[in-house]
C-alpha angles and dihedrals in degrees: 000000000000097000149012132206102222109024112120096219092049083060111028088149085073095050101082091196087050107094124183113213101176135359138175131201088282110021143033137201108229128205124195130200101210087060100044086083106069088003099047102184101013132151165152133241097207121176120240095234114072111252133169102235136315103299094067095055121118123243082250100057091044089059095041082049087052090049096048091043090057092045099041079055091056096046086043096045088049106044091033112019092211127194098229147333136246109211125193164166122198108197113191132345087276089080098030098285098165108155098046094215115099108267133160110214112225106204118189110216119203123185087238102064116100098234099051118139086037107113127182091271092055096076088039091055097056118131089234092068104058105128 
C-alpha cells in the first residue's frame, strides 16, 4: 500500500503543527509541535509511501532513512548541541505503535534531563516485566 487517506504521515502538509524540516525523493523528518516541549528537538524520519512498519521498507527508502537521519543529526547538533540521541523503530502495539505507518523516532539526549542515562532498553529490562 503506497497511501492512506487519513493517515496523518501519508499528509503531513494538513497537519499545521506537523513541520517538516527536511525531505528526499522517498522520506521526511518530521517535527511536531506538540513534541518540541518535553522532547525539544525531537522527530521522525518517516517515508513518503504508507507502510506498515520497518520491515516493509524498500532498500531505497532504507538508504534515503540512513541519509535524513544523517542530515536531521547535523540540523539538530548545530541549532541544539545535544549530549546524546535516542534512535528508534516501534513495530506493533505490542512495543507502543501508535501511528501504523513506518517511522523511525530521532530523540535528542541532553546531560540535564532527568531521565538521562535512561536509554529505550532501561524501561524493557525491569525486573516487572519478566514473562
Amino acid at each position: 500500500m503506497s497511501y492512506v487517506e487519513k493517515c496523518p504521515l501519508c499528509n503531513p502538509e494538513k497537519d499545521a503543527d506537523q513541520n517538516i524540516v527536511l525531505e528526499n525523493e522517498t522520506c521526511y523528518f518530521l517535527q511536531h509541535n506538540k513534541h518540541q516541549g518535553v522532547l525539544e528537538g525531537s522527530g521522525l524520519i518517516v517515508p513518503k509511501k504508507h507502510h506498515r512498519d520497518a520491515f516493509q521498507l524498500t532498500r531505497e527508502e532504507w538508504n534515503d532513512t540512513y541519509e535524513l537521519l544523517q542530515e536531521a543529526k547535523k540540523v539538530l547538533d548545530k541549532s541544539l548541541s545535544p549530549d546524546g540521541y535516542t534512535i528508534g523503530w516501534n513495530v506493533g502495539k505490542v512495543s507502543n505503535q501508535e501511528i501504523f505507518h513506518s517511522h523511525l523516532h530521532v530523540i535528542p539526549r541532553f546531560n540535564d534531563e532527568p531521565l538521562a542515562g535512561k536509554g529505550i532498553r532501561y524501561w524493557l529490562k525491569q525486573e516487572e516485566n519478566r514473562r
